[in-house]
DSSP file (Angstrom, degrees, kcal/mol; ACC not computed):
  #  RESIDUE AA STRUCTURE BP1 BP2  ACC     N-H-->O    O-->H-N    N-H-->O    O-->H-N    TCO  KAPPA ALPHA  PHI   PSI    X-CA   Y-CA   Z-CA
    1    1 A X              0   0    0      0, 0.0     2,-0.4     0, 0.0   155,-0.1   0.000 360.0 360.0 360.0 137.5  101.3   92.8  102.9
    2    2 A X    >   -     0   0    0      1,-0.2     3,-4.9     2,-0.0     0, 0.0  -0.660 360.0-138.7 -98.8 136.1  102.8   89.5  103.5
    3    3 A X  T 3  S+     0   0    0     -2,-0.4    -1,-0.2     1,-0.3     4,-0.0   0.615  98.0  73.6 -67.6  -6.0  105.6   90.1  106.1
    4    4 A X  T 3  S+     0   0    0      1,-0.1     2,-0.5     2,-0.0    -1,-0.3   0.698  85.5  79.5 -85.7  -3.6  108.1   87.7  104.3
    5    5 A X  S <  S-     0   0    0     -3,-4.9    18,-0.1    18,-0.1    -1,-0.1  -0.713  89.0-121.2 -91.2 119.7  108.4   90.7  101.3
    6    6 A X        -     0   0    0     -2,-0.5    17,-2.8    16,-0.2     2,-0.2  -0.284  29.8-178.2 -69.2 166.6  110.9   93.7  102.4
    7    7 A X  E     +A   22   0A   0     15,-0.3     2,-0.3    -4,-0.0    15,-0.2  -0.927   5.6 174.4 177.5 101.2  109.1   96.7  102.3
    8    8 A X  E     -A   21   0A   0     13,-1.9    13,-1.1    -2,-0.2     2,-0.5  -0.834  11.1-164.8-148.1 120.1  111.8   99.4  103.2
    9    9 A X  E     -A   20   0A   0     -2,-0.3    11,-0.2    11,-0.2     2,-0.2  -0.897  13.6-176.0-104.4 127.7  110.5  103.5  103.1
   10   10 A X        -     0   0    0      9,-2.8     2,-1.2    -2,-0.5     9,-0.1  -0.591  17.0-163.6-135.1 100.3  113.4  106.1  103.1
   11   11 A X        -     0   0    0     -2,-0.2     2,-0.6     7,-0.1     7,-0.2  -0.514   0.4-168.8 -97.4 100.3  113.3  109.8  103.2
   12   12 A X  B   > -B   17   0A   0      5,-1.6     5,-1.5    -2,-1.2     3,-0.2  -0.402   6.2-179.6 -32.3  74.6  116.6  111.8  102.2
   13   13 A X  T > 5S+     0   0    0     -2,-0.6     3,-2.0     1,-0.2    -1,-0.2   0.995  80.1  50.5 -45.3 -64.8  115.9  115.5  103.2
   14   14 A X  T 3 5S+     0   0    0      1,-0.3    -1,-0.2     2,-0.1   122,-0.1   0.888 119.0  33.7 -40.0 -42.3  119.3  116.8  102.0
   15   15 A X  T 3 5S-     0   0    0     -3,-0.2    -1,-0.3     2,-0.2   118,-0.2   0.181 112.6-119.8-118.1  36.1  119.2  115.2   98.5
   16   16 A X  T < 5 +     0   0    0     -3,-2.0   117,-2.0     1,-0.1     2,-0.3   0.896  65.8 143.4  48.1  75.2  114.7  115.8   98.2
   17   17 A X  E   < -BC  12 132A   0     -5,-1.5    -5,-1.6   115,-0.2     2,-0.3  -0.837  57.4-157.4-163.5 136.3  114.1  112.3   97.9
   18   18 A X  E     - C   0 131A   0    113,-1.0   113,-2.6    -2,-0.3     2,-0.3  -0.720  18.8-166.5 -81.0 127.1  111.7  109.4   98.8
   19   19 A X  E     + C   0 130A   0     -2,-0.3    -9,-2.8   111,-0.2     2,-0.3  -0.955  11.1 174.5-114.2 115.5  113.6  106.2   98.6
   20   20 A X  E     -AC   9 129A   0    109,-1.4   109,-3.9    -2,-0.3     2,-0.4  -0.937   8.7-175.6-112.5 140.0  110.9  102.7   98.6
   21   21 A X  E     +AC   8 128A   0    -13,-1.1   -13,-1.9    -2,-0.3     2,-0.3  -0.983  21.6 175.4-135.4 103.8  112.6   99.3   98.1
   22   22 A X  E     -A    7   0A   0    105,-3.0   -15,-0.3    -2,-0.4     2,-0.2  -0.988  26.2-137.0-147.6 135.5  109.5   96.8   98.0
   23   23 A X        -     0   0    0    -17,-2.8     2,-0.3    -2,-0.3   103,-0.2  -0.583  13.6-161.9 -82.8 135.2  109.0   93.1   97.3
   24   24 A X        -     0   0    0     -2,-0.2     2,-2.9   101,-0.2   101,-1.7  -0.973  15.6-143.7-117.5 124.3  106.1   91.7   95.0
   25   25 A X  S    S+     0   0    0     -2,-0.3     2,-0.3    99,-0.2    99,-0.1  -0.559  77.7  82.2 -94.8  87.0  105.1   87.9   95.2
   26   26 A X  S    S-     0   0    0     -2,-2.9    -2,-0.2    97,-0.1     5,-0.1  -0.790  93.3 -79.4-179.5 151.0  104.4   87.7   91.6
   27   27 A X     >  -     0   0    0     -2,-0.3     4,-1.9     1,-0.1     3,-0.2   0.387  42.4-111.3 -34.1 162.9  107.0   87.2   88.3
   28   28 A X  H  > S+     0   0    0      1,-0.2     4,-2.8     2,-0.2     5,-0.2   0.957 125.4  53.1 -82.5 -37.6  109.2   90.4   86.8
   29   29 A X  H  4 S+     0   0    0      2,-0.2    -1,-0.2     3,-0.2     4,-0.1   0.660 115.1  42.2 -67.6 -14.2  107.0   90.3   83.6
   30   30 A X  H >> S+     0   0    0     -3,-0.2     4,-1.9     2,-0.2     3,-1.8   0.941 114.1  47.4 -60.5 -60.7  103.6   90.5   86.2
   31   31 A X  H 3X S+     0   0    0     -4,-1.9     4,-1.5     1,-0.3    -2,-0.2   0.680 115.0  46.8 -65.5 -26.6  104.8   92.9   88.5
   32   32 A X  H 3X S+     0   0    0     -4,-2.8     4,-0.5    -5,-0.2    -1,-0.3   0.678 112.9  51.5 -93.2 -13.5  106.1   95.3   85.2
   33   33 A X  H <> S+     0   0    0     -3,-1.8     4,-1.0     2,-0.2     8,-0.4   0.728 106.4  54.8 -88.5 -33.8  102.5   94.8   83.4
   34   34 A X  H  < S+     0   0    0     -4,-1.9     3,-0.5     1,-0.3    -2,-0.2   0.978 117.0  37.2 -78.5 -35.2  100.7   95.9   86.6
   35   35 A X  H  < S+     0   0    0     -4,-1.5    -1,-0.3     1,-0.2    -2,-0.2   0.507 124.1  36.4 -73.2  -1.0  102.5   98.8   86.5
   36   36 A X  H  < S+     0   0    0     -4,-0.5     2,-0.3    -3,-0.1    -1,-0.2   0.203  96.9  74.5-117.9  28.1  102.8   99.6   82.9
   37   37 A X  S >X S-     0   0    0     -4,-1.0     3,-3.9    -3,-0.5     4,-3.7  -0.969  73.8-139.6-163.8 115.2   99.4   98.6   81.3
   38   38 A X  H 3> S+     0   0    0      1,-0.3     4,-0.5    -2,-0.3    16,-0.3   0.732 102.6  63.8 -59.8 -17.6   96.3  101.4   82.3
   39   39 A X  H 34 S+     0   0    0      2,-0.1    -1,-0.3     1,-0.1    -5,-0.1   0.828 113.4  30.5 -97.1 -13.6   93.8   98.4   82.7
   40   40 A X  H X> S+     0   0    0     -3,-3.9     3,-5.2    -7,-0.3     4,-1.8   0.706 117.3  55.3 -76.7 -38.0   96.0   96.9   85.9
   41   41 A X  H >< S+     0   0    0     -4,-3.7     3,-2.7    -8,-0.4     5,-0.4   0.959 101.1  61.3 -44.3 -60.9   97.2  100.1   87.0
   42   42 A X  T 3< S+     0   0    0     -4,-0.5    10,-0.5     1,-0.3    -1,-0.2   0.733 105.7  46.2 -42.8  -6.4   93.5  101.1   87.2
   43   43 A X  T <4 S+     0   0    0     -3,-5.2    -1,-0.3    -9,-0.2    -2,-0.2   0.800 125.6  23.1-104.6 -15.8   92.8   98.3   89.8
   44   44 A X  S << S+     0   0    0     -3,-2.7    -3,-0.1    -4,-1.8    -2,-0.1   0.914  93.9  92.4-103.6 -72.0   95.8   98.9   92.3
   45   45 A X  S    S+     0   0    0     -5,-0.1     2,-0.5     6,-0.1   109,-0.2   0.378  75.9  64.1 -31.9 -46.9   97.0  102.4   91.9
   46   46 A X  S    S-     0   0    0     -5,-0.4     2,-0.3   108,-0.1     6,-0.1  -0.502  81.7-121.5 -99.1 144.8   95.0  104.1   94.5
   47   47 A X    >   -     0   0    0     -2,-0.5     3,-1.5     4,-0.1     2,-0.1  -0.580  59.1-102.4 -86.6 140.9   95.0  103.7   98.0
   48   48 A X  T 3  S+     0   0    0      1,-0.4     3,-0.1    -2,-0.3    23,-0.0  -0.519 108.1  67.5 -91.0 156.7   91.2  102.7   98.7
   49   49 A X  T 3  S+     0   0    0     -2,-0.1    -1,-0.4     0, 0.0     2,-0.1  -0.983 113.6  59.1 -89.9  16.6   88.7  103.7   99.6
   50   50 A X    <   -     0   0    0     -3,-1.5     2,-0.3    21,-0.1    21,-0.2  -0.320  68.1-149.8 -86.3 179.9   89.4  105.5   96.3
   51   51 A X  E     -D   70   0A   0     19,-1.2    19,-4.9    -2,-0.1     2,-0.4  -0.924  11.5-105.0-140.2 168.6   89.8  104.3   93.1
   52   52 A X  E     -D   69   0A   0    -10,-0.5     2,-0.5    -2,-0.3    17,-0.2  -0.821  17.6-170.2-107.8 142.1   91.7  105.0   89.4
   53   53 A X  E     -D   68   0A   0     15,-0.6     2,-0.8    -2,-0.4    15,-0.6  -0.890  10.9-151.4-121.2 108.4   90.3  106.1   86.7
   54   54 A X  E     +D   67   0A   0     -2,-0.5    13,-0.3   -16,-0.3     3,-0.2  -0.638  21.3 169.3 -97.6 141.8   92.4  106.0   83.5
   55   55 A X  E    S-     0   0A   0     11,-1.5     2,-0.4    -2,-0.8    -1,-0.2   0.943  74.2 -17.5 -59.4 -57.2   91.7  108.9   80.5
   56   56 A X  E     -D   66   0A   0     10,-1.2    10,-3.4     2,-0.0    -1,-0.4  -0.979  51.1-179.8-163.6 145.7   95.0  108.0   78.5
   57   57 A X  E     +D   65   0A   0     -2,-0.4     2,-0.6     8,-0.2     8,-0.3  -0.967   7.4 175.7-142.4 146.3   97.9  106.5   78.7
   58   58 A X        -     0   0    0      6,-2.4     2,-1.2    -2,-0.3    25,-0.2  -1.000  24.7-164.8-127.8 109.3  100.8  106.1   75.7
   59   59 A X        +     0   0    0     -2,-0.6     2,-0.4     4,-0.1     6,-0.1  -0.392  48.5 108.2-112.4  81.0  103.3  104.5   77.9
   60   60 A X  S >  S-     0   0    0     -2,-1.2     3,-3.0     4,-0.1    23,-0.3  -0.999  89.2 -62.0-148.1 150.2  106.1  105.0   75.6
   61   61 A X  T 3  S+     0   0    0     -2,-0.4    23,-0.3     1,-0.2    24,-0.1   0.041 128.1   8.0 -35.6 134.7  109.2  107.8   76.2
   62   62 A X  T 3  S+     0   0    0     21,-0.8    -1,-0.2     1,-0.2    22,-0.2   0.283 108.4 122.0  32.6  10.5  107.5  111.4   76.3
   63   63 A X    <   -     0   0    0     -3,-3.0    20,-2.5    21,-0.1     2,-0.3  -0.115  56.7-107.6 -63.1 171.8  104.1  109.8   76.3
   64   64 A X  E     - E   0  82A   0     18,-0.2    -6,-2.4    -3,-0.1     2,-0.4  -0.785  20.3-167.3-103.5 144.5  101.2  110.3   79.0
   65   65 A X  E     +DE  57  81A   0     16,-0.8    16,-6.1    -2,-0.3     2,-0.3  -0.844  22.8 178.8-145.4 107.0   99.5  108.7   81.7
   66   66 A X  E     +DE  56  80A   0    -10,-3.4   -11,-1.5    -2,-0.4   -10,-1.2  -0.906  25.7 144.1-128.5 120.6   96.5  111.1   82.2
   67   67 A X  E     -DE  54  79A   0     12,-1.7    12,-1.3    -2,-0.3     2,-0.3  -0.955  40.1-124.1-160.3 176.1   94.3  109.5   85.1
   68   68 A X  E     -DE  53  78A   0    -15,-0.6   -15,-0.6    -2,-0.3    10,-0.2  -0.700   6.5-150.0-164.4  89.8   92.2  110.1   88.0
   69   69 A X  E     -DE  52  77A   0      8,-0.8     8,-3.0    -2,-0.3     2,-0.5  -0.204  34.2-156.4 -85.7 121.4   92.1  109.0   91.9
   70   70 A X  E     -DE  51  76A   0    -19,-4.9   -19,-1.2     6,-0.2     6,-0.2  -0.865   6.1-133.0-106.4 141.2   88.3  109.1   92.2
   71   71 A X    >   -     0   0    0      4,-1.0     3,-0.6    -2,-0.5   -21,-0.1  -0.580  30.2-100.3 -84.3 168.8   86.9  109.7   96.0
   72   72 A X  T 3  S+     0   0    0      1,-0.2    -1,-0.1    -2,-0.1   -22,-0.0   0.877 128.4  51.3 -16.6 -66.4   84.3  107.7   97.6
   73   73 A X  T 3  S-     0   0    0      2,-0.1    -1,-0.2     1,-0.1    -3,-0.0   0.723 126.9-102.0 -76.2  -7.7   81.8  110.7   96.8
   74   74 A X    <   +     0   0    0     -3,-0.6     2,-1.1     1,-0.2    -2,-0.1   0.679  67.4 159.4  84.3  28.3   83.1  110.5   93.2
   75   75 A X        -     0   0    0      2,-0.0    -4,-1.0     1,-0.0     2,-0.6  -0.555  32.4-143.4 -82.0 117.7   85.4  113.7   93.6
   76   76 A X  E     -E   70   0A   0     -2,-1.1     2,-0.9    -6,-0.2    -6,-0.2  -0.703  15.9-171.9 -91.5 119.2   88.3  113.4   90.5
   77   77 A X  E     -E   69   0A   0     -8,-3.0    -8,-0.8    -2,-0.6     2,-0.1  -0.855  25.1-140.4-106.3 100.8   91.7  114.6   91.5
   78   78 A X  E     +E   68   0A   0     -2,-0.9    21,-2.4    21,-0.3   -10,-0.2  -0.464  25.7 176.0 -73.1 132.9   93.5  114.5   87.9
   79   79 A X  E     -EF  67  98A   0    -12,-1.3   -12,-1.7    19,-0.3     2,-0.4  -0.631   7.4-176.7 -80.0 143.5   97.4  113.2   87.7
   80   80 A X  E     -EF  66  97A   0     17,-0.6    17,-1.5    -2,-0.2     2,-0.4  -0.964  12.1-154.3-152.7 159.7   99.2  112.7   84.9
   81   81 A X  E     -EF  65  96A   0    -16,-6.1   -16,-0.8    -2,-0.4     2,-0.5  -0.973  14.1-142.6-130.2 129.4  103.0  111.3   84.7
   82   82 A X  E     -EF  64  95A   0     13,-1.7    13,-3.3    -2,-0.4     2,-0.4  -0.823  21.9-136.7 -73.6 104.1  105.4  112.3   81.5
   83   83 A X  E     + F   0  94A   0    -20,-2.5   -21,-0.8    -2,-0.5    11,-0.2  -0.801  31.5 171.9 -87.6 143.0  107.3  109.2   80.7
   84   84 A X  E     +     0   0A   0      9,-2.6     2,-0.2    -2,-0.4   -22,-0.2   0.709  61.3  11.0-123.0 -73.3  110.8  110.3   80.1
   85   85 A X  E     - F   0  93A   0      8,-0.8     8,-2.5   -24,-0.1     2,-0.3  -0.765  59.1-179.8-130.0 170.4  112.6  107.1   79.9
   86   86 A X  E     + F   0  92A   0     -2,-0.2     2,-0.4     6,-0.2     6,-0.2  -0.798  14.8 179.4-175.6 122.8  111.8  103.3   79.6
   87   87 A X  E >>  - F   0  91A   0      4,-3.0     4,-1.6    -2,-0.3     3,-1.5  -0.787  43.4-121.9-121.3  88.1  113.7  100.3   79.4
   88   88 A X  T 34 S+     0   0    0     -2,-0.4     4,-0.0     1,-0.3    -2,-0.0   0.105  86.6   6.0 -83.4 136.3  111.1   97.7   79.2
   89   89 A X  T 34 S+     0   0    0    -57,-0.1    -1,-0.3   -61,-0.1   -57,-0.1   0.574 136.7  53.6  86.0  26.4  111.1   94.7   82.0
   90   90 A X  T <4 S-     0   0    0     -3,-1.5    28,-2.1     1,-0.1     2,-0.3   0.393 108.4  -9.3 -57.3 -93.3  113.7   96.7   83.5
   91   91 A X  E  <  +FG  87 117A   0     -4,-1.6    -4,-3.0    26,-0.2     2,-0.3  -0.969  36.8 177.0-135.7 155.3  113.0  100.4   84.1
   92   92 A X  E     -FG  86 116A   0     24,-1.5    24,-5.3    -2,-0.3     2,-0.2  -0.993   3.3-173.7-139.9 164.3  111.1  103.3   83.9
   93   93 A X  E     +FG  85 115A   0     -8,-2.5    -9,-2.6    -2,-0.3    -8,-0.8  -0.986  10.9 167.4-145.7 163.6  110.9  107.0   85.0
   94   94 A X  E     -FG  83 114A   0     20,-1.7    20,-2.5   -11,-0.2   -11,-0.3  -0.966  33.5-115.6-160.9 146.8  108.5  109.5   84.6
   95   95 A X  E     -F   82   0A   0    -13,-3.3   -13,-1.7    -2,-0.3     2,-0.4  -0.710  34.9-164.3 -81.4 128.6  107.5  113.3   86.0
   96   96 A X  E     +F   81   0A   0     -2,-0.3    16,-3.8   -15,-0.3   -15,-0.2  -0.996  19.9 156.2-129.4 126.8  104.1  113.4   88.0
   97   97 A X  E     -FH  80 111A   0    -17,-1.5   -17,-0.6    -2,-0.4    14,-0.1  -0.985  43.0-106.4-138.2 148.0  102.2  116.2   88.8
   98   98 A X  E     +F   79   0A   0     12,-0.6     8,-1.0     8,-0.2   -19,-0.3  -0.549  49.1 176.0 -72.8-178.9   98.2  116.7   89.6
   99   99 A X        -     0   0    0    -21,-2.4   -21,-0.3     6,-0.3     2,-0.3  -0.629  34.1 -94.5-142.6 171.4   96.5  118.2   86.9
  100  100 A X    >   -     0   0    0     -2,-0.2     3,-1.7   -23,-0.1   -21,-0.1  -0.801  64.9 -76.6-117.5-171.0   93.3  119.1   85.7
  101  101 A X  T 3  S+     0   0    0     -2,-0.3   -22,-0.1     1,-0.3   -35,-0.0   0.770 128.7  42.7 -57.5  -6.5   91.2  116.7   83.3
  102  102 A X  T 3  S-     0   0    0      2,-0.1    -1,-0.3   -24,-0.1     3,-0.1   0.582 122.9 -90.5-120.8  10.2   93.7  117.8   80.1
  103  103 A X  S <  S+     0   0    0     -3,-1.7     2,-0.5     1,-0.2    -2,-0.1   0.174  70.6 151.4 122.6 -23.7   96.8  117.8   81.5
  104  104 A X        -     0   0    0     -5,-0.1    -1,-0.2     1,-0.1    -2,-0.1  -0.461  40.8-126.7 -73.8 119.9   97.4  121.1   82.7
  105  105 A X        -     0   0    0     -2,-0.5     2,-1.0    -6,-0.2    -6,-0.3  -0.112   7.7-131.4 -30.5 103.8   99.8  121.3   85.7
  106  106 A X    >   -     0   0    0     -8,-1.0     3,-1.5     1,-0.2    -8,-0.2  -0.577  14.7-159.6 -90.5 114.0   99.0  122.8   88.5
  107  107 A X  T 3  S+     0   0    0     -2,-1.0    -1,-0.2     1,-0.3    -2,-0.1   0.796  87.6  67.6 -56.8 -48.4  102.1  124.9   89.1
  108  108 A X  T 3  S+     0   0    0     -3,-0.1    -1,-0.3     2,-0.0     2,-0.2   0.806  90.0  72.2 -46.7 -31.2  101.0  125.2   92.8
  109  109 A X  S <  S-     0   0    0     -3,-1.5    29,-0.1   -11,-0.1    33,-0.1  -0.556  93.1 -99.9 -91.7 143.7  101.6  121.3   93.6
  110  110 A X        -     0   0    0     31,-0.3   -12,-0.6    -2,-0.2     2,-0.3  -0.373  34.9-131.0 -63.4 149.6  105.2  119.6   93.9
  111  111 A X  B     -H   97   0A   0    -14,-0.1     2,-0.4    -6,-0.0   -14,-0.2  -0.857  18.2-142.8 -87.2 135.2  106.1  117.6   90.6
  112  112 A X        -     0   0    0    -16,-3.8    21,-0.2    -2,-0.3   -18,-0.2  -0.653   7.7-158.1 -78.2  64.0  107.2  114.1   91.5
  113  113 A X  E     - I   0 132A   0     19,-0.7    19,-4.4    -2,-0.4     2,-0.5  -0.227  21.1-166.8 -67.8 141.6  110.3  112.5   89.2
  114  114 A X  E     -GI  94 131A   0    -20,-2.5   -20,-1.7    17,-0.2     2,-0.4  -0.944   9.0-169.9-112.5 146.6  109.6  108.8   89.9
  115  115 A X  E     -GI  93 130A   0     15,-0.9    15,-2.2    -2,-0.5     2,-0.6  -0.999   9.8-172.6 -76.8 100.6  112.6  106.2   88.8
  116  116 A X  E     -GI  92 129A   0    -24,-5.3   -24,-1.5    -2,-0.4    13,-0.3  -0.762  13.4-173.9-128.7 115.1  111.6  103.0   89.0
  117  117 A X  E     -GI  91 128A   0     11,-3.1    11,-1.2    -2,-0.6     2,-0.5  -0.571   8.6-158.7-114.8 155.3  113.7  100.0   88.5
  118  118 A X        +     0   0    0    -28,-2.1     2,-0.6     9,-0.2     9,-0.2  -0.908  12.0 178.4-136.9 129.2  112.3   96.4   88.4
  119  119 A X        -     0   0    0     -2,-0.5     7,-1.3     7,-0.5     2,-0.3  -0.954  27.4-126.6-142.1 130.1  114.7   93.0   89.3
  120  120 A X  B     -J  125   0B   0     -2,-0.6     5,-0.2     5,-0.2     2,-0.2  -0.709  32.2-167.7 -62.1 115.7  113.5   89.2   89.3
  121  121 A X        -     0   0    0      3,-1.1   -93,-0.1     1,-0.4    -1,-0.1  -0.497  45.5 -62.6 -88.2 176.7  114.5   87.8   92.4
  122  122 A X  S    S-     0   0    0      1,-0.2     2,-3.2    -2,-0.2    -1,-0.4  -0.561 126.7 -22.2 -47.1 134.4  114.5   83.9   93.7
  123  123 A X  S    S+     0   0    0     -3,-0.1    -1,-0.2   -98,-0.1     2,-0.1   0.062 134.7  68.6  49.1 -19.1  110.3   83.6   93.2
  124  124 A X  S    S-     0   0    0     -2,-3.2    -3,-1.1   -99,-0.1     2,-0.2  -0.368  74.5-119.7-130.0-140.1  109.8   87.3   93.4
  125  125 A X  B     -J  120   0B   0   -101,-1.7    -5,-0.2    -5,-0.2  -101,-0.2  -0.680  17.2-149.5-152.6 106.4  110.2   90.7   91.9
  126  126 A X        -     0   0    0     -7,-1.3    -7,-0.5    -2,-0.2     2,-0.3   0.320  12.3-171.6 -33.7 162.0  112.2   93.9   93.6
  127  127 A X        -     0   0    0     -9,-0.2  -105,-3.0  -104,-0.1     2,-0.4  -0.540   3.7-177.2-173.2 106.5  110.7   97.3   92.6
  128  128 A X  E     +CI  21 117A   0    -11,-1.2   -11,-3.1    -2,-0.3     2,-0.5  -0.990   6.0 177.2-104.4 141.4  113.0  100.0   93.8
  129  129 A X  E     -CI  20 116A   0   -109,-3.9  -109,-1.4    -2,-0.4     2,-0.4  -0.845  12.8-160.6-132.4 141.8  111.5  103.3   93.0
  130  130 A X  E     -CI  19 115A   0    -15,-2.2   -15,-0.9    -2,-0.5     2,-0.7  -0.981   9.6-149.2-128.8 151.3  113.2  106.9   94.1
  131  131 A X  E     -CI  18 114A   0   -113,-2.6  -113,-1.0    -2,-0.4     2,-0.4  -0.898   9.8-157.5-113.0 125.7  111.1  109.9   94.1
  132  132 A X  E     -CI  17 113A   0    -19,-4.4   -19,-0.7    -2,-0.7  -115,-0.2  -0.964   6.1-167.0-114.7 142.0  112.9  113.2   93.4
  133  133 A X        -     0   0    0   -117,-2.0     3,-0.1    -2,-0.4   -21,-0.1  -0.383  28.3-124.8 -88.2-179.9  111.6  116.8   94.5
  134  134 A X  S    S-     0   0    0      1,-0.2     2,-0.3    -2,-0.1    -1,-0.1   0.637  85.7  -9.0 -86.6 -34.6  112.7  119.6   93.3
  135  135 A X  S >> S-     0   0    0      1,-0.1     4,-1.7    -3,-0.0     3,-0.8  -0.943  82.6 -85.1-155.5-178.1  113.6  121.1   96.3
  136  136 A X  H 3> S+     0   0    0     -2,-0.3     4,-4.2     1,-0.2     5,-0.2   0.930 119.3  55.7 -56.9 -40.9  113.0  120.3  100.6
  137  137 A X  H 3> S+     0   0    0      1,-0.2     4,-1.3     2,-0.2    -1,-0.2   0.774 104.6  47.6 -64.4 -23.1  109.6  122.0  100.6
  138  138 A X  H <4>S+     0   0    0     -3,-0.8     5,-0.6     2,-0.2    -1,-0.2   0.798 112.6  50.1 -75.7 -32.1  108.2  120.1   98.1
  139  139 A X  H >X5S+     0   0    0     -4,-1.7     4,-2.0     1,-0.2     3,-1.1   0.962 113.2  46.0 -48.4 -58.4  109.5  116.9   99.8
  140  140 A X  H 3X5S+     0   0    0     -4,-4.2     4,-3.4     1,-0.3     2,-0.3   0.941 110.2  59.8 -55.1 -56.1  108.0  118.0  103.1
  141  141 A X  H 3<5S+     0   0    0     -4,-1.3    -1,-0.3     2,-0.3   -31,-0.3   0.005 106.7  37.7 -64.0  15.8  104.8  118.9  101.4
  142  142 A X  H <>>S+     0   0    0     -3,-1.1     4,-1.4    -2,-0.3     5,-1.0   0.125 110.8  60.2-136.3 -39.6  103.7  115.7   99.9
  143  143 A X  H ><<S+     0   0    0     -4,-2.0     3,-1.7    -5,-0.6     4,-0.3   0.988 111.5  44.0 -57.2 -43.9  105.0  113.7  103.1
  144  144 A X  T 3<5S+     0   0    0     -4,-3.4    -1,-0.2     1,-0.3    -3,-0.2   0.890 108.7  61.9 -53.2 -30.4  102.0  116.3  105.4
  145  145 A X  T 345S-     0   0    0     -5,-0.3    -1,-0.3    -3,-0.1    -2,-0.2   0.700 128.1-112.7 -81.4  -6.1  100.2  115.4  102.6
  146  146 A X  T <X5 +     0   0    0     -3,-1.7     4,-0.7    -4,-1.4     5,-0.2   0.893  60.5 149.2 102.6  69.6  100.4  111.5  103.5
  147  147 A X  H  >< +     0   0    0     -5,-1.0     4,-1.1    -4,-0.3    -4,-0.1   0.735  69.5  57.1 -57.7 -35.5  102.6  110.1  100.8
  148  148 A X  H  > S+     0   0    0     -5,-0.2     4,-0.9    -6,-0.2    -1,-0.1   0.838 112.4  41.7 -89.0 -57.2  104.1  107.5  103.0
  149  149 A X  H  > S+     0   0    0      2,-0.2     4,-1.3     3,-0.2    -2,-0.1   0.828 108.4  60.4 -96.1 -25.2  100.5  106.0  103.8
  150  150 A X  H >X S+     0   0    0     -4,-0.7     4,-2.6     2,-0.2     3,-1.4   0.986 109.5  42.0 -32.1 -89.4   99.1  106.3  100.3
  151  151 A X  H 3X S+     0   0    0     -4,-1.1     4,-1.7     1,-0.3    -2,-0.2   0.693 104.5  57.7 -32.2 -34.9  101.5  104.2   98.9
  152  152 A X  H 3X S+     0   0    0     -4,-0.9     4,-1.0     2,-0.2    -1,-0.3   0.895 113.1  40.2 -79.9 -32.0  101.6  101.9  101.1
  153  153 A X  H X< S+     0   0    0     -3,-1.4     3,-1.3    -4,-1.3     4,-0.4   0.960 117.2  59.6 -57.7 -48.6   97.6  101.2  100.7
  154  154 A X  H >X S+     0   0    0     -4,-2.6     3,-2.3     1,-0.3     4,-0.8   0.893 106.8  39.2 -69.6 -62.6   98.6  101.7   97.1
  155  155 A X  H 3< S+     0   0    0     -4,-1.7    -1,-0.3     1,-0.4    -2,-0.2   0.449 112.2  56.3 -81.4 -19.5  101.1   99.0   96.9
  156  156 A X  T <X S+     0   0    0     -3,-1.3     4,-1.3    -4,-1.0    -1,-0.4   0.409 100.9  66.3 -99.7  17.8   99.0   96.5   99.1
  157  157 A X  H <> S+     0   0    0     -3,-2.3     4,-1.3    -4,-0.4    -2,-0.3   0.929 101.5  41.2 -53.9 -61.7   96.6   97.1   96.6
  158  158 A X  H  < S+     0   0    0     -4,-0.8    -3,-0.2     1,-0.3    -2,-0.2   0.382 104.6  65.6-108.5  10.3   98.4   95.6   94.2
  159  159 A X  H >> S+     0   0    0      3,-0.1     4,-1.2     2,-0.1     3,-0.6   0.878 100.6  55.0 -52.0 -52.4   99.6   92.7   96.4
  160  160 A X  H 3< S+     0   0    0     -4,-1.3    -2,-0.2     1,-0.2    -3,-0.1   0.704 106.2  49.0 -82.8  -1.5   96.3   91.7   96.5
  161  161 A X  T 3< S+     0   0    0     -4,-1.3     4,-0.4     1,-0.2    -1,-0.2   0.319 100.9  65.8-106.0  18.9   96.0   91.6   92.5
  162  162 A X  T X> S+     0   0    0     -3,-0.6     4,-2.0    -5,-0.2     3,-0.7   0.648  95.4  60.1 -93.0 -30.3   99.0   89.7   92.3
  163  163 A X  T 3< S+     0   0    0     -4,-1.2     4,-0.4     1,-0.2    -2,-0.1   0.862 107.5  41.6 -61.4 -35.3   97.2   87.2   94.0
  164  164 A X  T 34 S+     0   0    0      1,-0.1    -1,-0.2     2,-0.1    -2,-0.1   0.838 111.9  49.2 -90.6 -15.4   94.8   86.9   91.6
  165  165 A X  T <4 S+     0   0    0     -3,-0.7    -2,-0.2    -4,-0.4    -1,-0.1   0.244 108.2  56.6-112.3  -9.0   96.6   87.1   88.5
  166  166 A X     <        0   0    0     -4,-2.0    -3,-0.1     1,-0.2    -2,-0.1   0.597 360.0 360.0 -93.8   5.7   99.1   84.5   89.7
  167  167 A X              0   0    0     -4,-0.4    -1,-0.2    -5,-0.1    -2,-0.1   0.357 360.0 360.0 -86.1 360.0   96.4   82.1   90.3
């Protein structure tokens, strides 16, 4: 990550939420295509060495993004996120839960709501995103599960394909 873009992780036990505030060296209309369009997502999304694999995505309000964090060893752990709202080159939010390969939720695993709001700054572009649990245990339970360091791989992932797509 280049150290001159803030990069700030904050987690709020009391109200079950992940707050990340993270800077992108690339335009508001990049940085919202790499997250809303299945053939960037598919290059950043996953912290390596795995990778994403998308099935479907409708990325339009109660649409799908049905997809798949492949291991090394080619083991599919299915996702899907339920877009809820979307205000395009602004914001979107969307419910994420794993899955199996059609979409059913597995009721054992926390559901994420993600909120994610997108602003053009002087040369770059602001991403603040909050993650809501339902409750503290799920909160706790995806930070043991390394949320914190996913993401962060995930997200210099896609530093380093802003680099390429701003060339």
């Amino acid at each position: 990550m280049n150290p001159n873009l803030s990069f700030d992780f904050t987690v709020d036990k009391a109200n079950h939420t992940i707050r990340i505030r993270r800077a992108f060296a690339g335009s508001l209309d990049l940085v919202w295509d790499a997250w809303t369009l299945p053939e960037l997502l598919d290059q950043w999304w996953a912290p390596r060495p795995y990778r994403t694999e998308t099935k479907s995505m409708n990325f339009t309000e109660g649409g799908t993004w049905l997809y798949a964090m492949i291991s090394p060893e080619n083991e599919k752990h299915w996702c899907k996120n339920d877009y809820r709202t979307i205000a395009p080159g602004k914001s979107f939010s969307g419910l994420d839960a794993f899955c199996d390969e059609h979409g059913a939720v597995n009721t054992a695993m926390p559901r994420t709501l993600w909120t994610n709001v997108f602003t053009a700054t002087d040369g770059t572009t602001l991403v603040n995103i909050t993650a809501l649990y339902d409750n503290l245990a799920d909160l706790e339970k995806v930070i043991a599960m390394g949320f914190k360091e996913g993401l962060t791989l995930a997200l210099g992932n896609l530093d380093e394909l802003l680099l390429t797509l701003n060339k």
